[in-house]
ZAGUZA-779373 format. One record per residue (C-alpha): residue in three letters; x, z, y. Coordinates in steps of 0.25 Angstrom, whole numbers, padded with zeros to 4 digits, always signed. Last residue first. Layout:
BEGIN
AlaXZY...
END
This chain:
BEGIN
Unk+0361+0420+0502Unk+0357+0407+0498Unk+0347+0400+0504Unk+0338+0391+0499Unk+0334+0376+0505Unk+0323+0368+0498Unk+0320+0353+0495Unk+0310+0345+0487Unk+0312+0331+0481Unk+0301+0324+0476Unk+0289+0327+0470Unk+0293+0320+0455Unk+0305+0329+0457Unk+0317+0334+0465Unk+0321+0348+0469Unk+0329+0351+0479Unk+0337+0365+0482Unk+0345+0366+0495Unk+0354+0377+0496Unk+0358+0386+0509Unk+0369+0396+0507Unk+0376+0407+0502Unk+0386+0404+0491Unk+0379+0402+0478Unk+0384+0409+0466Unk+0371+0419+0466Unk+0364+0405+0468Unk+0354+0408+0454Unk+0343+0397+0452Unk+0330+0401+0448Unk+0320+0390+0442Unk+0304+0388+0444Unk+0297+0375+0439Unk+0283+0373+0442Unk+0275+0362+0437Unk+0277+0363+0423Unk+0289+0359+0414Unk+0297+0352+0423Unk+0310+0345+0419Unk+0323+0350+0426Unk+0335+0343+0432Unk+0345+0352+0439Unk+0354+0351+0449Unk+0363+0363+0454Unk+0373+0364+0466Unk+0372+0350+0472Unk+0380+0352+0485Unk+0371+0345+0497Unk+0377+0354+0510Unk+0368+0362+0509Unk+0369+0368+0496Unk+0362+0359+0484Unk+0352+0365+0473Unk+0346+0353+0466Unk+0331+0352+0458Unk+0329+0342+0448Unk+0315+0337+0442Unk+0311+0331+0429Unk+0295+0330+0427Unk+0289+0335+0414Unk+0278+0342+0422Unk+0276+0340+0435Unk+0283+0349+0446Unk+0274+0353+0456Unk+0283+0366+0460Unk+0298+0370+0459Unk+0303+0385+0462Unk+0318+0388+0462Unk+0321+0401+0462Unk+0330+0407+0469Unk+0342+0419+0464Unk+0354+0419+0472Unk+0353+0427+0486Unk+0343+0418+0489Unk+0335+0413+0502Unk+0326+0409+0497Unk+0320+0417+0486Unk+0316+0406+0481Unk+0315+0392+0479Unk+0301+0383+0483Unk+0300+0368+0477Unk+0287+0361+0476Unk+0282+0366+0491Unk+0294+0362+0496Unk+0289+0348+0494Unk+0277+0350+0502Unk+0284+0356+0512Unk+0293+0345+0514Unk+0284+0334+0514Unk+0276+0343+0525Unk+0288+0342+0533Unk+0304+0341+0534Unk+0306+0327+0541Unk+0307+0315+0532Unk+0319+0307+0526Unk+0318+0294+0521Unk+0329+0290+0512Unk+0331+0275+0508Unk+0334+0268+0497Unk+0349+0261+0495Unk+0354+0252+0484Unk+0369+0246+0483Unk+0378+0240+0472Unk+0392+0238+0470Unk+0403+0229+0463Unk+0416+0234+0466Unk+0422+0244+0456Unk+0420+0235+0445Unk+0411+0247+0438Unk+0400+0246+0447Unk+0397+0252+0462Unk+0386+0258+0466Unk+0380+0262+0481Unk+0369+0268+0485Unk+0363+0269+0499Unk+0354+0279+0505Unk+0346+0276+0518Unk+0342+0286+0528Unk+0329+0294+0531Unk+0322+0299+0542Unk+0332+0295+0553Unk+0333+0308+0559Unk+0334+0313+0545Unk+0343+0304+0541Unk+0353+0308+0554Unk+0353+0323+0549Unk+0357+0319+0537Unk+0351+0319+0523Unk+0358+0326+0510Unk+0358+0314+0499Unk+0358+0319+0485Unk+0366+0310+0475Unk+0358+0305+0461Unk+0366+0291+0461Unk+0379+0298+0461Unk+0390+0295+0470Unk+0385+0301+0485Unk+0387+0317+0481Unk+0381+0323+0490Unk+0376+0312+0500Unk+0376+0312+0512Unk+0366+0311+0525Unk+0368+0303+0538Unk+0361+0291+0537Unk+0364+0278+0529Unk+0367+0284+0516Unk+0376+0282+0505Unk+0377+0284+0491Unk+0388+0279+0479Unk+0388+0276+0465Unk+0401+0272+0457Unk+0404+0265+0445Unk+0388+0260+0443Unk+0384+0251+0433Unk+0370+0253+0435Unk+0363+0262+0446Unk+0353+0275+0450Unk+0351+0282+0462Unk+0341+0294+0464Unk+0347+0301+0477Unk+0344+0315+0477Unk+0338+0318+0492Unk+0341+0330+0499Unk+0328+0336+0509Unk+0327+0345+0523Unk+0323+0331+0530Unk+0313+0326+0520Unk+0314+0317+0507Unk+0311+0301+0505Unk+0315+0291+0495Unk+0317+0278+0494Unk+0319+0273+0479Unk+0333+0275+0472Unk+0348+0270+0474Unk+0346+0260+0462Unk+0360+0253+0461Unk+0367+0243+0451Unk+0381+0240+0447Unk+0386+0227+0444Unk+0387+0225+0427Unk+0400+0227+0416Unk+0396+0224+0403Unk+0393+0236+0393Unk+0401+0246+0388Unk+0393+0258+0393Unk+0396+0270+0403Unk+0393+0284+0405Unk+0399+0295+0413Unk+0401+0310+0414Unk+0414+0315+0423Unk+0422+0327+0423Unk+0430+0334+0433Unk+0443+0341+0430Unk+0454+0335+0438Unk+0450+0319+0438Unk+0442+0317+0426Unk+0437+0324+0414Unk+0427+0317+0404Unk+0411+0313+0401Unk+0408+0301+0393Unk+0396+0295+0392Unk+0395+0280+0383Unk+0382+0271+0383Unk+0379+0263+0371Unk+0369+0270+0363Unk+0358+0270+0372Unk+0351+0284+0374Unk+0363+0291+0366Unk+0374+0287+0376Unk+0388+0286+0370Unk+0399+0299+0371Unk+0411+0299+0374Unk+0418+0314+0378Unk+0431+0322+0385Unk+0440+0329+0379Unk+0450+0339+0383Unk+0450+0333+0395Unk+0461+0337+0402Unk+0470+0349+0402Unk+0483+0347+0411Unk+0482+0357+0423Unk+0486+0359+0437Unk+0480+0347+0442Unk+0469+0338+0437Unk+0471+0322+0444Unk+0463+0318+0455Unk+0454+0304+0458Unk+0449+0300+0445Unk+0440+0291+0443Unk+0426+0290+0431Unk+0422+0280+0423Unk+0435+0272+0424Unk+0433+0258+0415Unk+0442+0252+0405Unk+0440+0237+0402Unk+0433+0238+0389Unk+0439+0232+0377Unk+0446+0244+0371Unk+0451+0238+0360Unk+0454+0243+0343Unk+0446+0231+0339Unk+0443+0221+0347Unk+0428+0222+0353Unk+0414+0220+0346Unk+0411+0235+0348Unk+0414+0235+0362Unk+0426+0243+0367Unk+0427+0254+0377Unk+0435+0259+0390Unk+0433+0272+0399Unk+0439+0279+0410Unk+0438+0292+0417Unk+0449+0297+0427Unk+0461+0305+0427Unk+0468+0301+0441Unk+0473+0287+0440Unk+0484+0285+0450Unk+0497+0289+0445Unk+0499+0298+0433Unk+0490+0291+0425Unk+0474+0296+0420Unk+0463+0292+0412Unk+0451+0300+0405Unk+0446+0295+0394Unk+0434+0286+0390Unk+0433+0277+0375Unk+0421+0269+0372Unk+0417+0260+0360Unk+0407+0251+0359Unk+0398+0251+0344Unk+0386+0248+0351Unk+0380+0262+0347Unk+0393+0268+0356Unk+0406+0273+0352Unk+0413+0285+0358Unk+0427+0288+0363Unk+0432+0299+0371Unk+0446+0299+0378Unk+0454+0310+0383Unk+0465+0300+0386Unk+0470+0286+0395Unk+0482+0288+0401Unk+0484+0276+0413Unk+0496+0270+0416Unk+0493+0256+0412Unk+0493+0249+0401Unk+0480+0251+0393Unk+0481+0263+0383Unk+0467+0262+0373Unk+0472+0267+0359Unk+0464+0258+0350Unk+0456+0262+0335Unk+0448+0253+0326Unk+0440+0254+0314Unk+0446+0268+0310Unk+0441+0271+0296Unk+0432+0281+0291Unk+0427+0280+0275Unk+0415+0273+0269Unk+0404+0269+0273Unk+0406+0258+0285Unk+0415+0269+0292Unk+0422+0266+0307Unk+0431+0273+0315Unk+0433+0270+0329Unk+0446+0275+0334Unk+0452+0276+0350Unk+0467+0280+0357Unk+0465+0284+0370Unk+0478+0282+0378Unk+0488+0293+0384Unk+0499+0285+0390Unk+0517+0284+0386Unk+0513+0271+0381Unk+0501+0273+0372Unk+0500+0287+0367Unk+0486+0291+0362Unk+0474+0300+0365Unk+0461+0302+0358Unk+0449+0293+0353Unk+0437+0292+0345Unk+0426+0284+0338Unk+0418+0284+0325Unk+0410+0273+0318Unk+0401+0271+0308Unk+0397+0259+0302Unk+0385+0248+0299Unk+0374+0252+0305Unk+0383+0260+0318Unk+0384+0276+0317Unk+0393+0282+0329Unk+0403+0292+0327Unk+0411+0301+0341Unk+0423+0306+0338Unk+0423+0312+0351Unk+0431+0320+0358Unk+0445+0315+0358Unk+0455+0319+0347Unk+0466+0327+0351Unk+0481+0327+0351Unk+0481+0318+0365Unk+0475+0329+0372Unk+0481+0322+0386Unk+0484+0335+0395Unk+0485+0330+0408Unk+0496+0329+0417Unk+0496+0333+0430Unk+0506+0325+0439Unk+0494+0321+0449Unk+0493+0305+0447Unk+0490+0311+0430Unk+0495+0310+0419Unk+0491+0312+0404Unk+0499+0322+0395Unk+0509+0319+0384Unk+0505+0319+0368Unk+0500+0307+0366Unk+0500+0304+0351Unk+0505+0289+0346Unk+0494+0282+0337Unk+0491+0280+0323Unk+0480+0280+0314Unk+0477+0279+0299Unk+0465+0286+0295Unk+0463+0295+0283Unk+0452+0293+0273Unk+0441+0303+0277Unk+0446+0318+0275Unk+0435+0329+0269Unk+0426+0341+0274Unk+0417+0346+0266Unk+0405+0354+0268Unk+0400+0362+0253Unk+0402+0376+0262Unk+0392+0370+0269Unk+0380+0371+0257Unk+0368+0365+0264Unk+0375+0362+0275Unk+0384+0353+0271Unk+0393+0346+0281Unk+0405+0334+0278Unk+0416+0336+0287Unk+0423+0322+0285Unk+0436+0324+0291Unk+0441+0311+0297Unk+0456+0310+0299Unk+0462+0300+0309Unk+0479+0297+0304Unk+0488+0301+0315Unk+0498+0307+0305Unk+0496+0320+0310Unk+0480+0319+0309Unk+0468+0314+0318Unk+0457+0321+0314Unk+0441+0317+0313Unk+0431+0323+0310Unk+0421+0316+0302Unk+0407+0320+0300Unk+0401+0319+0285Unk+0391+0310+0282Unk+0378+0317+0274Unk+0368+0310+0281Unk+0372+0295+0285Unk+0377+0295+0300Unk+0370+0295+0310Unk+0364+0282+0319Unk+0358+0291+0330Unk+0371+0288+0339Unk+0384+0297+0342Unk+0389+0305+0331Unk+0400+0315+0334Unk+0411+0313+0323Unk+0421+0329+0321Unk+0435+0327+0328Unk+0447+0334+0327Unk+0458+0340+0334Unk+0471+0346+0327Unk+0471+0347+0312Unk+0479+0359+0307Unk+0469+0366+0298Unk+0457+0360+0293Unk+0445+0369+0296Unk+0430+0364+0290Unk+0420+0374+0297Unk+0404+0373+0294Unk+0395+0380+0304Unk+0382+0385+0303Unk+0368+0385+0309Unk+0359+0399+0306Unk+0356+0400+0322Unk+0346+0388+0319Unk+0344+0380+0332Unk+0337+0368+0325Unk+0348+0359+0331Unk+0358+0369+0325Unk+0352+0369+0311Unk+0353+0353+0310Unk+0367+0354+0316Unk+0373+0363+0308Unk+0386+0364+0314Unk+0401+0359+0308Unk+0414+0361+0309Unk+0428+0355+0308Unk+0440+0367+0314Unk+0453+0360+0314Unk+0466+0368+0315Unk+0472+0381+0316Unk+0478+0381+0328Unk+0485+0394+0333Unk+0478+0401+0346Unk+0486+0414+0351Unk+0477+0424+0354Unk+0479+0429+0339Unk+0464+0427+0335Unk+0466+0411+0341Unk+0466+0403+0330Unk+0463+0389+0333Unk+0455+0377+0329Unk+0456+0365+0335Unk+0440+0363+0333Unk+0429+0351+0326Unk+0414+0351+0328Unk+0403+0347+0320Unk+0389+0346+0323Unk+0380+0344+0312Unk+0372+0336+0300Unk+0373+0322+0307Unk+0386+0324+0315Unk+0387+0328+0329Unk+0402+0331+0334Unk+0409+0341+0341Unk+0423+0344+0348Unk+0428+0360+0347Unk+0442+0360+0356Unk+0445+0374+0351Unk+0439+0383+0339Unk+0447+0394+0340Unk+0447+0402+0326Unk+0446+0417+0329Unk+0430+0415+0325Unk+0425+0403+0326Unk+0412+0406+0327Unk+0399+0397+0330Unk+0389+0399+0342Unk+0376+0393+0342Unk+0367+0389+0353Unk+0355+0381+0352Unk+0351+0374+0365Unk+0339+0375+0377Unk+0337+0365+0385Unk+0345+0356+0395Unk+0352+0348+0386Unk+0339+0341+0382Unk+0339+0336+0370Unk+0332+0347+0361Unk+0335+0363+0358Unk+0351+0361+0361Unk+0362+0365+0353Unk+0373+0373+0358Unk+0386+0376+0351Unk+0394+0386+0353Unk+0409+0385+0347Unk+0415+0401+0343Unk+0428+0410+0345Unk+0432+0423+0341Unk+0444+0430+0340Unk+0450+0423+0353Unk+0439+0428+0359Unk+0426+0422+0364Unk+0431+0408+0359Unk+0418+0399+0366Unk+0417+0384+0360Unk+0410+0375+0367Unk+0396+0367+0362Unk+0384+0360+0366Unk+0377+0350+0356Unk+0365+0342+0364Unk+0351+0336+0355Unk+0346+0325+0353Unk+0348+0328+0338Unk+0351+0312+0333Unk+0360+0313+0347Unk+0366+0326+0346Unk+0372+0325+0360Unk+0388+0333+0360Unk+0392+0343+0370Unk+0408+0350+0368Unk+0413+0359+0375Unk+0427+0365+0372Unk+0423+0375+0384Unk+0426+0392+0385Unk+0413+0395+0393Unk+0410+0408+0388Unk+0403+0412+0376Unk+0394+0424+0384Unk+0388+0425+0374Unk+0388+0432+0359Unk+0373+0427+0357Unk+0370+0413+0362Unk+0362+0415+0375Unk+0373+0410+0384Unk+0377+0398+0377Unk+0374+0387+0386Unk+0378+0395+0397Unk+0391+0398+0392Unk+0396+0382+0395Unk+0394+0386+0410Unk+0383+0376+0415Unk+0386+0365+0427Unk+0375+0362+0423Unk+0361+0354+0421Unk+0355+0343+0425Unk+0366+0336+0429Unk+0361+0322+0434Unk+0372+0312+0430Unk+0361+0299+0426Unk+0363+0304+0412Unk+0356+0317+0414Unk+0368+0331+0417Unk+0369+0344+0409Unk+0381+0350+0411Unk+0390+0360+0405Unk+0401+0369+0411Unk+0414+0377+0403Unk+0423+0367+0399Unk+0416+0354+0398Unk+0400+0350+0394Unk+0393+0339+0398Unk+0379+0336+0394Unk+0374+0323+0397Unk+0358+0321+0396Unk+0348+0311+0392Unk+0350+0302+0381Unk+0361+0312+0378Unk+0375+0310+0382Unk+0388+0321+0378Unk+0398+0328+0386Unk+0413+0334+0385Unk+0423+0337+0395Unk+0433+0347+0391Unk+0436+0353+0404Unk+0451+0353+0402Unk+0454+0363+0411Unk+0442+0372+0415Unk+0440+0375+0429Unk+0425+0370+0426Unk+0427+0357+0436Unk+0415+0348+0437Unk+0405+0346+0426Unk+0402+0331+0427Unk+0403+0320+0438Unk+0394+0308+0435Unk+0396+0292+0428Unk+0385+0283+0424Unk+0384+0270+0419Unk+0400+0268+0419Unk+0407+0255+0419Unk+0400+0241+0416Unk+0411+0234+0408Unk+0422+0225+0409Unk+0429+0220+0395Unk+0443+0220+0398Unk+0448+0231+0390Unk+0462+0237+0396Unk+0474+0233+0388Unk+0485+0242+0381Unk+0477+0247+0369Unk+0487+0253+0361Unk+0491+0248+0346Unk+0502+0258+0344Unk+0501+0270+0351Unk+0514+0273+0359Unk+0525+0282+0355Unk+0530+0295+0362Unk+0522+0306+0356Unk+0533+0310+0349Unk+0522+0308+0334Unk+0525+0316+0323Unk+0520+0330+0331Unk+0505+0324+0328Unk+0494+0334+0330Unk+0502+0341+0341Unk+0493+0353+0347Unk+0495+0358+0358Unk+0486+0370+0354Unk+0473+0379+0362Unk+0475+0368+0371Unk+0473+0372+0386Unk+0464+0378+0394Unk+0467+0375+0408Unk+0457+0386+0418Unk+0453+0388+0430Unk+0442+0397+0432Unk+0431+0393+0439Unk+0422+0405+0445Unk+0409+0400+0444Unk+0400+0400+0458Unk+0389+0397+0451Unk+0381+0382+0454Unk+0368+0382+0448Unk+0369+0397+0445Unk+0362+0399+0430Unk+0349+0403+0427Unk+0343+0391+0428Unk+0355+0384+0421Unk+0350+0392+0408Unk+0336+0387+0410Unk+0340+0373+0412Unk+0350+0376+0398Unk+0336+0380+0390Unk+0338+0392+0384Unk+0349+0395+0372Unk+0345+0396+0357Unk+0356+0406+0352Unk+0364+0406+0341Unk+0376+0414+0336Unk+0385+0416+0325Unk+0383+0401+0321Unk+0384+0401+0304Unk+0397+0399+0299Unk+0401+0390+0288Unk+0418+0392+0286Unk+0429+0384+0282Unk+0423+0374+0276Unk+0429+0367+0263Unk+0439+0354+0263Unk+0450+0364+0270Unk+0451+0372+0259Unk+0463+0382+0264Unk+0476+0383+0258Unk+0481+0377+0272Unk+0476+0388+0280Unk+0484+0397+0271Unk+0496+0387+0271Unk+0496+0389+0287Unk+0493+0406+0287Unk+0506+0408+0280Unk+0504+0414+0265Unk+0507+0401+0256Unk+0519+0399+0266Unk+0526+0412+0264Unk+0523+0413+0250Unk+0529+0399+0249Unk+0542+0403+0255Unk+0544+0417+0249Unk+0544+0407+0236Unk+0553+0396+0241Unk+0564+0408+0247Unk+0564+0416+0234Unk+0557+0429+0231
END
């Protein structure tokens, strides 16, 4: 056999020109769910769940399943042409609301992702969830991811992350998922469904196969007809994972909202494409029935694909999937880490698109945003799109890489578009002196230079440390706009060394800020007091007191205030709250007083609405709550002693009587306070933990 022939066999028979004989424009596969499950409400599943267990947290950096290098034409040393290198200049009113989330997991990057109901804000990150209303209060969580999927057949799935938490806005409904390898034969995505809008109830549960194919850095998106989702696939049935390339899929939707265990999954796999992004609608303007979703890719050539994945359920080996006219782009990749005043550097991900592609529907176009990481003078920068159709075929109306002149790296961005037709970019920012990675944002009006940032930039959240010891960060982080209103943005991310932030903001004109620290209120001597403070156009909130209490902790408008010896004497004492606006120096001031009573009949007839037992515990208590009205909200708090908030929860009464038991096995011994407040005002008990 001669050399050209022996050759060619050779080649035909490797497993790359095999993959590459395969029709990629029909599915790979329709799978049903191989299991389902209709979970209980989640209030009922934190009920049964230590408020605070002493979890052992391990540490962990997960790293990339592949460095993957997506475009090995380009040094990496240029600059992007075309940059951005001037600061916006329109002044706007900051942050409307801003409040910590999950706190440290031990998992490095956290993967920081969330999503806004007309409610509720749900953040997911490596391994936790929480529940929280829009004003900060969490009303549910910290929760292991596993929990929500505890009564799916095949558990325990483990806590393994990639989460990612999307609002079906035209369902009102909330899409909870992570992936969950078991093995490195088998790995799945879980999805969760829930019931109705509150995310505090119960939810479908599915679990779709993957089989030795790894389905890493899963990212989500609602369409009209289902959810689709896009993976870095890998194989992993050696140990050793080998990419494979892009996983597309799809859910049924319609049958999932309706819990039907029958749901199915349509696959598309194109082999050798490295990160993409399926369209998330925001909005209740949809797109006409029967438009496919794009996904989008960002080629060799730097050219933006858009896959059209084109769903039929009827008959879904029929789906197609089909390239939109290519688009030309161009920009310098970044390949190196980001600084920070510490020496650690942090990983910049500058080979990935950036969660989300998010679509809006406007009367006479469409319009899709997103962003990922660029060079601009030896920096990381966030380099922008809107695309536009009127009808016919995708194009990039405008694009800009934001990289002002100054030292500052600027990546792990989100971007989003609001019903105004302003858009928001937010990203994390760091250098290698004095800027600590910290929170920022900038945006554009819709009337605005094209291709501009115009908005000076605003910090929504400081940094005051750096991470050490390891360089994951991010890996995304999300942007997402206000359903109740159209126009405000939520964006949750990373900041300092592995906390994470929620916040909100819109693009209006900048305003003073303004204060409500609440009507005059009165509690007896053995009593906390929540504050109930509220404001405008405030950048930071802070209370203080005439007497001799504290306040744990003294920056959010809902802060608890643990009298003194001296207020007691006195028989109440003043509390004073201050804010401060986006300009860093313009304040506003209300007070209302406290009056404090001795411990009496007041007390005992309150007591008499709340009653917990056994006390003293050696875990188990029931928490009792009397003369509730039906339909009325209500929060009971465990503290310790010395005023840590262990567990919060927000409740809706559906009789008069509400009963709950709390585990403290993980508790160290000691005494607690427990508090409830409602229409009846707020009642106090100690327990004991043995």
């Amino acid at each position: 056999m001669n050399r050209f022939l022996l050759f060619a066999l050779m080649l035909a028979l490797s497993p790359m020109f095999l993959n590459a004989q395969t029709d990629e424009t029909k599915p790979t596969r329709v799978v049903k769910a191989v299991a389902f499950a209709k979970s209980a409400p989640l209030s009922e599943i934190a009920a049964k769940l230590s408020p605070d267990q002493a979890e052992a947290i391990k540490e962990e950096e997960i790293h990339n399943e592949l460095e993957y290098d997506k475009w090995p034409n380009d040094d990496g040393k240029g600059s992007t042409a075309n940059a951005q290198t001037t600061m916006g200049t329109k002044g706007v009113r900051g942050p409307l609301v801003g409040f910590s989330g999950q706190g440290y997991t031990g998992a490095y990057p956290p993967d920081t992702d969330g999503d806004v109901s007309e409610t509720h804000f749900v953040q997911m990150v490596n391994s936790k969830y929480n529940v929280y209303l829009k004003d900060g209060t969490k009303v549910l969580g910290p929760l292991n991811l596993s929990s929500l999927w505890d009564e799916l057949p095949g558990a325990p799935w483990g806590n393994h992350g990639d989460p990612i938490v999307v609002w079906d806005e035209n369902a009102g409904r909330w899409i909870l998922t992570q992936f969950a390898p078991k093995t490195n034969t088998t790995n799945y995505e879980l999805f969760a469904i829930s019931v109705t809008s509150d995310p505090l109830g119960e939810y479908y549960l599915y679990a779709f196969e993957f089989g030795v194919q790894f389905n890493d850095y899963p990212k989500i998106g609602v369409w009209n007809n289902g959810y689709y989702a896009t993976y870095n696939l890998f194989n992993k049935n050696n140990g050793t994972p080998d990419f494979i390339g892009s996983k597309m899929t799809v859910v049924e939707r319609e049958k999932m909202l309706n819990g039907d265990p029958d749901a199915q999954m349509i696959e598309f796999l194109k082999y050798y494409k490295y990160s993409t992004m399926p369209a998330d609608i925001d909005g209740t303007n949809l797109p006409d029935e029967g438009t496919p979703c794009p996904i989008m890719y960002i080629n060799q050539n730097k050219d933006l694909e858009l896959w059209l994945f084109d769903t039929d359920w009827t008959t879904p080996g029929n789906s197609t999937l089909t390239l939109a006219p290519v688009l030309s782009n161009n920009f310098v990749k970044y390949t190196t880490k980001v600084p920070q005043p510490n020496s650690q550097d942090l990983d910049a991900l500058g080979n990935m698109i950036m969660n989300r592609l998010a679509y809006r529907r406007f009367p006479d176009h469409e319009a899709m945003v997103v962003n990922h990481t660029a060079r601009v003078s030896n920096k990381a920068a966030v380099r922008w799109y809107e695309l536009r159709r009127t009808g016919g075929d995708w194009s990039i109306y405008q694009s800009g890489t934001y990289a002002p002149d100054d030292d500052v790296h600027r990546w792990m961005g989100s971007a989003a578009i609001n019903a105004d037709g302003d858009i928001s970019i937010a990203y994390s920012a760091s250098n290698n002196t004095d800027v600590h990675p910290s929170i920022r944002y900038t945006g554009r009006h819709a009337d605005d230079p094209l291709g501009e940032m115009t908005i000076e930039e605003v910090e929504l959240k400081t940094g005051n440390s750096s991470q050490n010891n390891y360089s994951r960060w991010g890996d995304y982080s999300c942007l997402n706009v206000d359903p109740s209103d159209g126009t405000t943005f939520w964006y949750t991310t990373e900041y300092n060394g592995w906390k994470t932030w929620i916040t909100s903001y819109d693009l209006g004109e900048m305003t003073d800020p303004t204060c409500n620290a609440g009507e005059d209120a009165q509690i007896e001597a053995n009593e906390q007091f929540v504050t109930q403070g509220s404001g405008t156009a405030v950048a930071e909130i802070q209370w203080t007191s005439d007497g001799d209490g504290f306040f744990s902790p003294s920056n959010l408008f809902n802060s608890t205030y643990i009298r003194g010896s001296q207020d007691v004497a006195n028989m109440g004492c003043n509390l004073i709250l201050t804010v401060t606006g986006f300009d860093g120096f313009t304040t506003a001031t209300d007070t209302m007083h406290l009056t404090i009573g001795n411990v009496g009949i007041q007390e005992h007839k309150k007591a008499e609405q709340l009653n917990v037992y056994p006390n003293p515990t050696n875990g188990l208590f029931t928490l009792n709550i009397n003369d509730l009205s039906v339909g009325e909200e209500f929060t009971f708090f465990v503290y310790t002693s010395y005023g840590k908030e262990v567990y919060r929860q927000l409740v809706t009464a559906n009789s008069s009587n509400y009963q709950r038991v709390i585990d403290m096995s993980d508790f160290v011994a000691g005494v607690y306070i427990v508090t409830v407040n409602s229409k009846k005002g707020t009642s106090t008990m100690k327990i004991v933990k043995k």
